[in-house]
ZAPA-577007 format. One line per 10 residues: number of its first residue (from 0); their letters; for each residue z, x, y of N, C-alpha, C. Coordinates in steps of 0.001 Angstrom, whole numbers, plus 500000, padded with zeros to 6 digits. Layout:
N
NUM = a = Z X Y Z X Y Z X Y  ...
END
This chain:
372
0 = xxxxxxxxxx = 523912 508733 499712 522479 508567 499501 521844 509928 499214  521075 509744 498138 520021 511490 497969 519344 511603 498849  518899 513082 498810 518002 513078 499627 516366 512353 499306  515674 512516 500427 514389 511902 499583 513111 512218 500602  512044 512316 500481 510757 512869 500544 509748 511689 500600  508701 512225 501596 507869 511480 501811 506714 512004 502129  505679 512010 501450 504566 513020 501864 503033 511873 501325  501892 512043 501792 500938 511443 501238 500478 511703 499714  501003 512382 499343 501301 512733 498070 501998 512592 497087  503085 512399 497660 504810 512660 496774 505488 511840 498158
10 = xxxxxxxxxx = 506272 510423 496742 506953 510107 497484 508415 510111 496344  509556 510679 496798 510747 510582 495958 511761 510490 496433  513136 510439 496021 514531 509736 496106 514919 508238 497040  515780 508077 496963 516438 507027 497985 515721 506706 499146  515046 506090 499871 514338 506683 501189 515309 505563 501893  515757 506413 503204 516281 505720 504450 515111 505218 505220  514521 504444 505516 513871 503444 506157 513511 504095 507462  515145 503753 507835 515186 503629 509333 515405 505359 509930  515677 506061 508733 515431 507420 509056 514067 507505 509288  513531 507308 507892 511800 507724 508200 510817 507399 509712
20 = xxxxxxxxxx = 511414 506311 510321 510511 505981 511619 510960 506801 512245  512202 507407 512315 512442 508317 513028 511797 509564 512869  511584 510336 511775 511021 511404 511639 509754 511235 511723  509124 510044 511526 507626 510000 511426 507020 509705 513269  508063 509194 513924 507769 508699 514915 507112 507106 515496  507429 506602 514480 506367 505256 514055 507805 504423 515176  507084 502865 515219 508084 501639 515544 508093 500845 514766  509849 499923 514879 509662 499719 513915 509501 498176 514135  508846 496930 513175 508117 495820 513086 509281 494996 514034  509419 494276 514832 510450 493917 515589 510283 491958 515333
30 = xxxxxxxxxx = 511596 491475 515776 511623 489633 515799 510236 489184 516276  509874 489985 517918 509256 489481 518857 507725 489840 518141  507535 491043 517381 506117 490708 517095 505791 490112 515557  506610 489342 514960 506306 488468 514058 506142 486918 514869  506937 487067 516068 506865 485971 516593 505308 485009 516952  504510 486746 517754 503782 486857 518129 502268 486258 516937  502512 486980 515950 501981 486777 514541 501533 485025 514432  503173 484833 514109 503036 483393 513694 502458 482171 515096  502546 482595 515861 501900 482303 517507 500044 482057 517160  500069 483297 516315 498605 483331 516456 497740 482938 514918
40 = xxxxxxxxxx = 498734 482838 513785 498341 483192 512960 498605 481511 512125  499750 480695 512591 500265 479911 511997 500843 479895 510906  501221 480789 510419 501593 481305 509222 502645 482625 509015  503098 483488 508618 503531 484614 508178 503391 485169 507133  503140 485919 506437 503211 486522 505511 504765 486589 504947  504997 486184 503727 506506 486830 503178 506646 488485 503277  505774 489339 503117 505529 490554 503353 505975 491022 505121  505607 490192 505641 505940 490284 507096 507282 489968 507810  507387 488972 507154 508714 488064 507667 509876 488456 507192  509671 489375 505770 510900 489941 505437 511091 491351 505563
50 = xxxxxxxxxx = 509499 491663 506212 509713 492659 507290 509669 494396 505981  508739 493821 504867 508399 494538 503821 507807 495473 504700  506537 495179 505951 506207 495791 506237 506894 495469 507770  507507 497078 507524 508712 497718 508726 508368 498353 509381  507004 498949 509959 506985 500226 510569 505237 499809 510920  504979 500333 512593 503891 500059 513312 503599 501087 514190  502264 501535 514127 501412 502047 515459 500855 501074 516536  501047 501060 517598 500363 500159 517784 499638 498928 518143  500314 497991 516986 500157 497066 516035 500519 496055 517573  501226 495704 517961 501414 494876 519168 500152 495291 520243
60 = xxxxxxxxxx = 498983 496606 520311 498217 496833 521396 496670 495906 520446  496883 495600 518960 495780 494670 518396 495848 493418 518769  497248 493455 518834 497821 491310 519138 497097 491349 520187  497647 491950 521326 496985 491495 522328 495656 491691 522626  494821 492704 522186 493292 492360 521968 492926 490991 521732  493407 490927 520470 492807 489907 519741 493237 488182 520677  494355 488504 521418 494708 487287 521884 493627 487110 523491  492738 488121 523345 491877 488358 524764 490496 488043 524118  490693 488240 522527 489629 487507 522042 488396 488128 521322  489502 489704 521234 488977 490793 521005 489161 491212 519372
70 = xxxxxxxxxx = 487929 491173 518467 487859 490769 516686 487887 492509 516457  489103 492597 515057 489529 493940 515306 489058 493925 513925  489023 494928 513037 488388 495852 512355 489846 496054 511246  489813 495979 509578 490704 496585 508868 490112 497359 508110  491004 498135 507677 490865 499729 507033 492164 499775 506077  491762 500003 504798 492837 500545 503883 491923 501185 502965  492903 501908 501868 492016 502420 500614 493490 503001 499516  492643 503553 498185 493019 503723 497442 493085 505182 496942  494027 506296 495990 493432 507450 495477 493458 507039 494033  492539 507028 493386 492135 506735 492058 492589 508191 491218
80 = xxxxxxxxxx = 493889 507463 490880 494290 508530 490071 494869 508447 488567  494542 506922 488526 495105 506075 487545 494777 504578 487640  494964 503984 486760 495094 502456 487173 496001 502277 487856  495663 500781 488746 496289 500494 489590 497841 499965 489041  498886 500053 490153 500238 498972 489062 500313 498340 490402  501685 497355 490412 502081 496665 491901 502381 497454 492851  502680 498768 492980 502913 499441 494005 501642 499594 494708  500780 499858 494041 499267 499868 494900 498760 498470 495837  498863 497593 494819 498515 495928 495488 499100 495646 496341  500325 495808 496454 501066 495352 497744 500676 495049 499302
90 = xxxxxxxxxx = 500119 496659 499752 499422 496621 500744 498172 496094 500377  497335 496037 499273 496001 494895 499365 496528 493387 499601  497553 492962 498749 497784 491618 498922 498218 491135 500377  498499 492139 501525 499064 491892 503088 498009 491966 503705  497014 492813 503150 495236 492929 503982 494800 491933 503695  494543 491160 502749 493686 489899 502015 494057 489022 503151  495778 488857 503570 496175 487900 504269 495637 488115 505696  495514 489457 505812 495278 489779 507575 493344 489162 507790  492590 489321 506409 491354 489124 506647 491245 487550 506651  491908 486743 506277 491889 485628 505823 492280 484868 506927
100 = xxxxxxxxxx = 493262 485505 507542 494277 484892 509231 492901 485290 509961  492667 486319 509943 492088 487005 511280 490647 487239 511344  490182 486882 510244 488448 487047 509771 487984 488275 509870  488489 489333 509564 488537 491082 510031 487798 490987 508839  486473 492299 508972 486000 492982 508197 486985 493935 507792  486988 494388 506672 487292 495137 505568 486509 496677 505655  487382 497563 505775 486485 499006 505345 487902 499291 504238  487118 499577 502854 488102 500205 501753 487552 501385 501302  488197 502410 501545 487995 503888 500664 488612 504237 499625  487628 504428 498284 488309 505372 497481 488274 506599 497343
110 = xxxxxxxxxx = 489080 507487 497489 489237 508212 497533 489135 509631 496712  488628 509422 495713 487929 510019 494341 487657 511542 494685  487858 512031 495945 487394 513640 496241 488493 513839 496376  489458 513290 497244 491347 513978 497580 491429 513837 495979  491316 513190 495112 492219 512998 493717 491600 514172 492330  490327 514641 493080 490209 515594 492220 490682 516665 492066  490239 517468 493913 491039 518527 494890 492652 518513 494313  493073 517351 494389 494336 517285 494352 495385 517741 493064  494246 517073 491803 495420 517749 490901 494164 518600 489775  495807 518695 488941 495115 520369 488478 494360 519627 486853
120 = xxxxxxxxxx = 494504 518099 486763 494009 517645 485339 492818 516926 485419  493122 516143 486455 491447 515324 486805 490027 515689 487157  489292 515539 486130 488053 515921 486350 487372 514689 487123  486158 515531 488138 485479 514372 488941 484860 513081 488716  484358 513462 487072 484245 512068 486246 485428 511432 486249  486268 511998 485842 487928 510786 485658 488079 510369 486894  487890 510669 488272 488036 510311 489411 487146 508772 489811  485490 509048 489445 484659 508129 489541 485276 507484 488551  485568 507346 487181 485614 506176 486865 487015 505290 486999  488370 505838 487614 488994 505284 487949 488262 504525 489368
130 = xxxxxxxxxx = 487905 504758 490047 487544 504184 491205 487117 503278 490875  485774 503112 490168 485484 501838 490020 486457 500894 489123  487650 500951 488149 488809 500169 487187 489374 499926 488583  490129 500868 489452 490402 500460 490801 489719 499056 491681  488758 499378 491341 487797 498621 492732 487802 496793 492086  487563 496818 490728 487708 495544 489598 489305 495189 490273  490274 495977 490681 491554 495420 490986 491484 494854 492339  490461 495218 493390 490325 495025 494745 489738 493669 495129  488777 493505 494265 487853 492454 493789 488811 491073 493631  489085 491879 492512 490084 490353 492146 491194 489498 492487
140 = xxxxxxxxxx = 491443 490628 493955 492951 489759 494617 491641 488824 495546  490542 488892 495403 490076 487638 496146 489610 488142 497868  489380 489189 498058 488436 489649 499549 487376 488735 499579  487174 488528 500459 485539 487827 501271 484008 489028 500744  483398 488916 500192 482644 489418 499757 481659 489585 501073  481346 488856 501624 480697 488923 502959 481273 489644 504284  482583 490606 503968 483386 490728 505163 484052 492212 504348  483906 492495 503112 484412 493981 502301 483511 494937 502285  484040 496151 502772 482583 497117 502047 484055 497942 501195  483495 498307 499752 484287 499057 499173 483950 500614 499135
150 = xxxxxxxxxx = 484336 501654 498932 482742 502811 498708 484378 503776 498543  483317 504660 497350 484007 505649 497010 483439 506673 497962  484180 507859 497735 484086 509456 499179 482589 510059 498539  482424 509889 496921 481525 510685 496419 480802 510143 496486  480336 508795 496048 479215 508107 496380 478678 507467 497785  479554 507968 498663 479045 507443 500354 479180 508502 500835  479208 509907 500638 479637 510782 500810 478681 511481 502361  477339 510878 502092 476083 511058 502677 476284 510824 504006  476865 509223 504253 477102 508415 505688 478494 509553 505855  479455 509518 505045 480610 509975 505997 480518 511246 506038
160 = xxxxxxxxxx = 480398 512441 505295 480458 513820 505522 480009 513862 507434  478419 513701 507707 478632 514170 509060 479695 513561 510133  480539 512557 509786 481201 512506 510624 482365 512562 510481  482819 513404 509286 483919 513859 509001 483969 515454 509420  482904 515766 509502 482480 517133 510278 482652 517297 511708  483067 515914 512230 483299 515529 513421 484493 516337 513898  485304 515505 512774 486955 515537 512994 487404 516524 512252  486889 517138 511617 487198 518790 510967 487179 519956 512170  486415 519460 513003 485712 520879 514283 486960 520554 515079  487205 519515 515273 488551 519150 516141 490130 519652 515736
170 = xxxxxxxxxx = 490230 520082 514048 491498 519782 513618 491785 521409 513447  492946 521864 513837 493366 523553 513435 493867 523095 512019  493467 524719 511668 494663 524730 510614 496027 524984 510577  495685 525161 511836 497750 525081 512642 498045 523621 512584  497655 522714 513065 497547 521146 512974 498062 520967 511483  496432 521122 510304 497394 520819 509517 498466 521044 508629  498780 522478 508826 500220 523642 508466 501496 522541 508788  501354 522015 509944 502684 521695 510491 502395 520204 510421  501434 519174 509750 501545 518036 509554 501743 517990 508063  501007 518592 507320 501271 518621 505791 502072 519550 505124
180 = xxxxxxxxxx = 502447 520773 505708 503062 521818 504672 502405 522923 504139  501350 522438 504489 500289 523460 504050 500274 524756 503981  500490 525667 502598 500529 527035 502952 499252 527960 502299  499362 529021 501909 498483 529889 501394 498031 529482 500279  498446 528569 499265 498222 528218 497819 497680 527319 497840  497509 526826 499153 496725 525528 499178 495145 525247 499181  494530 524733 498355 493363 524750 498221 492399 524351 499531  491253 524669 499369 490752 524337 500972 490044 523017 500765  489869 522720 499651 489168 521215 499609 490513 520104 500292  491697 520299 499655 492794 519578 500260 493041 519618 501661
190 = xxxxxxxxxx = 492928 520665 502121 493169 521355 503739 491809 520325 504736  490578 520071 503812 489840 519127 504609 489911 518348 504679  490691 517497 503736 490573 516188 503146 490383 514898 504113  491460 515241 505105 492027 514637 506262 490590 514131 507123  490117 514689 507298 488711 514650 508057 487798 513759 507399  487676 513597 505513 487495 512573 505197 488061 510978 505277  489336 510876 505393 489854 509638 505596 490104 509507 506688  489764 510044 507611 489722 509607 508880 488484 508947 509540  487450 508876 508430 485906 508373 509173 485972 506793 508702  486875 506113 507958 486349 504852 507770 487226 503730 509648
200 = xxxxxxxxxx = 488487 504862 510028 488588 504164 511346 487526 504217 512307  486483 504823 511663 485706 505286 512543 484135 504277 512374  484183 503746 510942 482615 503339 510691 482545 502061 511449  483444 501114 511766 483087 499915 512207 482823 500381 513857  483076 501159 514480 482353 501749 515901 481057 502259 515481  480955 503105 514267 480044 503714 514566 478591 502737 513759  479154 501903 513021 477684 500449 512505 477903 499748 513734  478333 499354 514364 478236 498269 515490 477709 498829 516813  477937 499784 516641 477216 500761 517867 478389 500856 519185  479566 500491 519024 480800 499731 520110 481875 500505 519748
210 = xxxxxxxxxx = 482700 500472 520374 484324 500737 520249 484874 499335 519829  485153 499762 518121 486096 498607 517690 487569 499279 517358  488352 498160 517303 489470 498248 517270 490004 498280 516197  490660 499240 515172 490748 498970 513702 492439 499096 513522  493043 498121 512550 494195 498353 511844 494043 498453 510396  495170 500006 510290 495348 499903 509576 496495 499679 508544  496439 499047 507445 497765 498278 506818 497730 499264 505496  498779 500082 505403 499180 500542 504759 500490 501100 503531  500827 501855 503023 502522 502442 502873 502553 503315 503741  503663 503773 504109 503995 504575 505321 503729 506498 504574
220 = xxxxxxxxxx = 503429 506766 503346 502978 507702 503088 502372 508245 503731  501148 507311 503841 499388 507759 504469 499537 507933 506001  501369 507743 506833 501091 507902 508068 500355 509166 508481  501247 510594 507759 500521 512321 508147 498877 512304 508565  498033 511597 507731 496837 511431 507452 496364 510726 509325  496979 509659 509165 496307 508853 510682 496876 509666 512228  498038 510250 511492 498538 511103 513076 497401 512085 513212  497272 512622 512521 495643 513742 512755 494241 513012 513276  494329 511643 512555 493433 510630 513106 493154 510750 514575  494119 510003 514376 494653 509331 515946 494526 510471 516896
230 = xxxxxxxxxx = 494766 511343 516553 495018 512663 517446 493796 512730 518144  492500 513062 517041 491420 513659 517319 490177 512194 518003  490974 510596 518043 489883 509428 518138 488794 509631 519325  490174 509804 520135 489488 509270 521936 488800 510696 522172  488872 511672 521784 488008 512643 521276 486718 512539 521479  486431 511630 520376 485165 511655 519767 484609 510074 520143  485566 509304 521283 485122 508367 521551 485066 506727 520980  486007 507053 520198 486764 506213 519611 488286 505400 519821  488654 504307 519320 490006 503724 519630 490710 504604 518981  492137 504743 519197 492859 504988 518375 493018 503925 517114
240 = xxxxxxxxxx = 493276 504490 516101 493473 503183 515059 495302 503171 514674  495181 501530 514576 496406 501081 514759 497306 500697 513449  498424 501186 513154 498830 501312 511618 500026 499895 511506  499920 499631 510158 500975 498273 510271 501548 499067 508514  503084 499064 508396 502965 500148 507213 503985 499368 506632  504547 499629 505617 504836 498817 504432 506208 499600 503657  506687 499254 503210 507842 500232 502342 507252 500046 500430  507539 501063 500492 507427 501542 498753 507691 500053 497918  507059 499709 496412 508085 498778 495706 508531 499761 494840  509994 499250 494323 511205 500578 493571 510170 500584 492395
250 = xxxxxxxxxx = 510813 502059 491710 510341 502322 490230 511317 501234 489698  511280 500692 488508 511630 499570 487839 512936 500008 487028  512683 501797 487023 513914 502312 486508 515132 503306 487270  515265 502607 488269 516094 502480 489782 515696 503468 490916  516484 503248 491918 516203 503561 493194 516481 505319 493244  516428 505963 492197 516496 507175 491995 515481 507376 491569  514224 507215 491156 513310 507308 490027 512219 507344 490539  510878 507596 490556 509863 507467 491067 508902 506858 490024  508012 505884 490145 506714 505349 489862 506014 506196 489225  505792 506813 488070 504830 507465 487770 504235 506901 486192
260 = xxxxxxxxxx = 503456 507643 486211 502162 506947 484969 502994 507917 483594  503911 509580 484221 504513 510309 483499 505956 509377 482345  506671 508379 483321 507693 507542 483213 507678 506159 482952  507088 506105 481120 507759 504855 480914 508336 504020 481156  507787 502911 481609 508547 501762 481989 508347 501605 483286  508432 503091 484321 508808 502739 486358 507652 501835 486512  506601 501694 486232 506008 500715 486806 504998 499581 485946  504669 498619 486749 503775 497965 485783 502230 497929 486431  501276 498104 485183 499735 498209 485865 499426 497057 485618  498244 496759 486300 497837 495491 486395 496959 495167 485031
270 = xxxxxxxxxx = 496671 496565 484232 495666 496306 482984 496766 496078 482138  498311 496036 481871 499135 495887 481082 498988 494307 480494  499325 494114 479425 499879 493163 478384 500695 492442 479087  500886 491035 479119 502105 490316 479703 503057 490365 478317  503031 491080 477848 504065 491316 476503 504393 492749 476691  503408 493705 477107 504292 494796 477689 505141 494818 478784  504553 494124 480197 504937 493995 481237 506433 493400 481058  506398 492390 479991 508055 491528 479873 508940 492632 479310  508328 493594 478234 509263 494606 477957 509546 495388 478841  508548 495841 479659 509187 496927 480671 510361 496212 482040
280 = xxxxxxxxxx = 510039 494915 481997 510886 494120 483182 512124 493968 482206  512148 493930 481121 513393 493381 480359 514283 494627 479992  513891 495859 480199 514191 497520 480295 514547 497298 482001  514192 497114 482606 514429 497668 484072 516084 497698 484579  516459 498485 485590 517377 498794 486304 517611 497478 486950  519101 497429 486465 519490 496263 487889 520911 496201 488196  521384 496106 489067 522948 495720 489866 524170 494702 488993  523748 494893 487562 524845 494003 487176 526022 495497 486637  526956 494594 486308 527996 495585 485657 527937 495473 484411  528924 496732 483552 528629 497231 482080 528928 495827 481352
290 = xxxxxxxxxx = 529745 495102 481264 529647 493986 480406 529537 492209 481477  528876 491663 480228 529181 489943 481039 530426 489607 481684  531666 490145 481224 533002 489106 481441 533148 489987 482469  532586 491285 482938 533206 492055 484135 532597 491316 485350  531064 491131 485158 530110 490663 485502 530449 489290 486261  530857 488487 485259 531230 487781 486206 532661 487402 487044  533543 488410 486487 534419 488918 487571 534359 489515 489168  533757 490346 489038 533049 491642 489597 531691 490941 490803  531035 490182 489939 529455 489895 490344 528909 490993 490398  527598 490694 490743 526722 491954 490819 525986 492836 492023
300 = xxxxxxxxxx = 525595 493383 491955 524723 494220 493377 523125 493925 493662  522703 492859 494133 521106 492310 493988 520932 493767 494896  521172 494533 496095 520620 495531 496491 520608 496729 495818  520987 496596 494848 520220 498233 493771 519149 497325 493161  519410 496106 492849 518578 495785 491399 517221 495728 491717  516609 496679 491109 515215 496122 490933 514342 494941 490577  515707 494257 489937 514573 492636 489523 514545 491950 490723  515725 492116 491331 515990 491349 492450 514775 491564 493866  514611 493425 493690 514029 493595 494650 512154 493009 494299  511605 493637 493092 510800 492782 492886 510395 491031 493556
310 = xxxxxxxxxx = 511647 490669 493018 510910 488708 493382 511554 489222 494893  511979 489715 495664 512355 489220 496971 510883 490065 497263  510376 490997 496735 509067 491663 497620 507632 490840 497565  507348 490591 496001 506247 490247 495264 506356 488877 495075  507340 488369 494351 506930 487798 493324 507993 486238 493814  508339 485822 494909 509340 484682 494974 509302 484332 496426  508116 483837 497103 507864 483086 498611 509165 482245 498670  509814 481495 498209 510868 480786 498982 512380 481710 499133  512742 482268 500783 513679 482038 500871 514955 481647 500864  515063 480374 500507 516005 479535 500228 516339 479981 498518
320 = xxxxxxxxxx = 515412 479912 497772 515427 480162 496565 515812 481526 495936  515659 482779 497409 515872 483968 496872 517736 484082 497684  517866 483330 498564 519282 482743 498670 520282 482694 497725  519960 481393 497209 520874 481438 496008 521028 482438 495187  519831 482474 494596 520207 483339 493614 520695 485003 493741  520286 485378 494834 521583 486409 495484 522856 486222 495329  522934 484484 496220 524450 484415 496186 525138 483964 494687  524535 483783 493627 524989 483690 492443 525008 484846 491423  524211 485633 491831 524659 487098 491602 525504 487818 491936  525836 487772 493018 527014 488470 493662 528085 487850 493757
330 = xxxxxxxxxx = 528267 486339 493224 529678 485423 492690 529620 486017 490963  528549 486449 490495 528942 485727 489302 528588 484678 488667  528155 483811 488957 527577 483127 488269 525834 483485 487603  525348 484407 487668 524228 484532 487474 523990 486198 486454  523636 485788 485747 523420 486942 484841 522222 487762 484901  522092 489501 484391 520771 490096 484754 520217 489265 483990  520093 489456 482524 518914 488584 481516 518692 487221 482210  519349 486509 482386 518261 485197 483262 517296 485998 484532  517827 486625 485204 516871 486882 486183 515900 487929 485554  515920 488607 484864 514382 489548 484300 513761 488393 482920
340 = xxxxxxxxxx = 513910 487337 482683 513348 486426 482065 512424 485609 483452  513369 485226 484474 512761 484928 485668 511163 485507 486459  511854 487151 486309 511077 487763 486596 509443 488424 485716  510414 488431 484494 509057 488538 483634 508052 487317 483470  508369 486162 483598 507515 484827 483242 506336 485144 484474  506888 485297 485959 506123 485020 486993 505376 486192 486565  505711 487845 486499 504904 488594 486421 503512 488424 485093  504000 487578 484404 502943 487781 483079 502187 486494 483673  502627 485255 484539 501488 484344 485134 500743 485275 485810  501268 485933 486336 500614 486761 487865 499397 487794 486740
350 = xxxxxxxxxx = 500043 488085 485698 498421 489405 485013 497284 488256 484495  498118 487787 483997 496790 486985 483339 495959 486461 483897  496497 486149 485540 495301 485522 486556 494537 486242 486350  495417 487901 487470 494723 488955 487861 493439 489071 486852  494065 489463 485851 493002 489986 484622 491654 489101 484246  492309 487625 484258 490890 486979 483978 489782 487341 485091  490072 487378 486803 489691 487744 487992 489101 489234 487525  489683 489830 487145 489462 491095 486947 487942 491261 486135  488024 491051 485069 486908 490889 484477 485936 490053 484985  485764 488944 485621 484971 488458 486449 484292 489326 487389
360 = xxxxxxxxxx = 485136 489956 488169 484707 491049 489116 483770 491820 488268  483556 492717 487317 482789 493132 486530 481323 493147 486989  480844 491754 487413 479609 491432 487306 479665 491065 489050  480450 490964 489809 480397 490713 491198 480480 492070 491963  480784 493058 491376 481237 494753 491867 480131 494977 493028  478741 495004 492421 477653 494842 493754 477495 494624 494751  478193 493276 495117 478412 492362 495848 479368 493328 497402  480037 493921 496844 481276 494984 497281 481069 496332 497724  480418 497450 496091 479957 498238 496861 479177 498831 497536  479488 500406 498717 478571 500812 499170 478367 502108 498525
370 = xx = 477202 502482 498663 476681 503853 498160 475231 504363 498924  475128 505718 499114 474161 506211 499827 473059 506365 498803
END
């Protein structure tokens, strides 16, 4: 296995899983608290149950709130640095479910100040207006409009700055040296950043006037970010906030490769063509061998393949169904081109929803955001 990296920033190579909880310190999603889930929830998430999302703060000290009757608070967000593709949605499509099970208000940040700070091409206009192409993607997986606040850093900047000033007075720059890497070249807008995304665990205490209880559902990237959180909560009089985290979906052009907007093909955006999207799924990496007749000698490897991993993450709720066709891959009987025909059909149903939704949102955006 390569090596591989994980930063709120940069995520690359192979990632060991079960390494990362280790280095990050996280736990990891266990039998007993899906049990717990479906106890309370009647339901599971495929995201849950197949244990997509592997890794928790926490996350068992919300169950039992909530099973005392105690209504907890969600928190996720976005860095608008591009259009969105499926790697971004993922964790929205597991929040939609948690607001929907659990009737949780919604706090979503975009993040439009880390993404300027951050790189050396984006201007603050390109930042705002990804946020809002972003936010049209947030919209349209279907949130409760009565239960979302969306808000970019620059345009709410007003409400959160003083209380990101909170958690700045609290944080060394020894803190964040040895949580991020941080050295001399590092800009100081980045070096604060942290102090900004740490106030939306904070807004549902601080509008309600109470100590609420917030999870947050994320990729396990954004953990660095909440350990500084968390660090500084009870601090300032706050819960700790509680993380439920998620694993990466592969670049499309294998488990060596990273997702980028630089690399043709690794991923698909949600503004794509279902005629591009089928080309880039019909290009993708997958576990078969160099010819058919080996192929089905041989069978194939559904755990490299990306098509495979796709419908077992996204795109294929029945079990039973992602069964077989494992086990006919790995006999042999099942060829890549049927399964990225498989896979491309569902993904091009799945844009064209999105997209019609998408544009709808357009005229509902209001409805969503906040601004000072």
């Amino acid at each position: 296995m390569t090596e591989f990296r994980v930063t709120p920033w940069d995520v690359e190579g192979d990632i060991d899983y079960k390494k990362l909880i280790e280095q990050f310190g996280t736990q990891p999603i266990t039998d007993g608290l899906i049990e717990r889930v479906e106890a309370l929830a009647g339901h599971v998430h495929p995201l849950l149950r197949r244990k997509i999302f592997f890794s928790h703060r926490d996350f068992d000290w919300i169950l039992s709130l909530y099973e005392k009757g105690e209504q907890f608070a969600l928190y996720t967000g976005r860095g608008p640095s591009g259009h969105t593709h499926l790697g971004h949605i993922l964790p929205w499509i597991f929040t939609k479910y948690l607001q929907d099970t659990f009737g949780c208000e919604l706090w979503f940040q975009l993040t439009d100040d880390e993404k300027f700070v951050l790189s050396p091409h984006l201007t603050i206009d390109d930042t705002i207006s990804f946020s809002y192409e972003n936010a049209l993607d947030i919209i349209a997986l279907g949130f409760d409009p009565e239960k979302t606040h969306i808000f970019s850093d620059l345009d709410y900047a007003k409400t959160m700055y003083r209380h990101a000033l909170q958690v700045a007075k609290r944080v060394t720059f020894s803190t964040a040296k040895a949580v991020f890497g941080f050295d001399n070249s590092t800009n100081i807008g980045l070096i604060f950043f942290t102090s900004m995304q740490s106030v939306p665990a904070f807004l549902p205490s601080i509008m309600q006037k109470r100590k609420v209880p917030v999870l947050i559902p994320s990729a396990i990237d954004q953990d660095p970010h909440f350990r500084v959180t968390r660090d500084v909560a009870e601090k300032l009089g706050y819960y700790k906030p509680a993380l439920i985290q998620s694993m990466f979906l592969p670049s499309l052009l294998g488990p060596d490769s990273k997702m980028s907007a630089s690399k043709s093909g690794s991923a698909i955006y949600t503004v794509d063509s279902p005629k591009v999207a089928k080309k880039k799924v019909m290009n993708a990496f997958t576990g078969g061998c160099q010819s058919l007749e080996e192929q089905r000698v041989q069978g194939g490897n559904p755990n490299i393949c990306t098509v495979y991993q796709y419908l077992y993450i996204l795109f294929e709720e029945s079990d039973e169904d992602l069964a077989r066709l494992k086990e006919r891959c790995m006999s042999g009987e099942e060829m890549c081109g049927n399964c990225k025909k498989l896979l491309a059909a569902k993904v091009s149903e799945f844009l064209k929803d999105h997209q019609a939704k998408r544009e709808k949102a357009r005229d509902r955006i209001d409805d969503f955001m906040l601004s000072d």
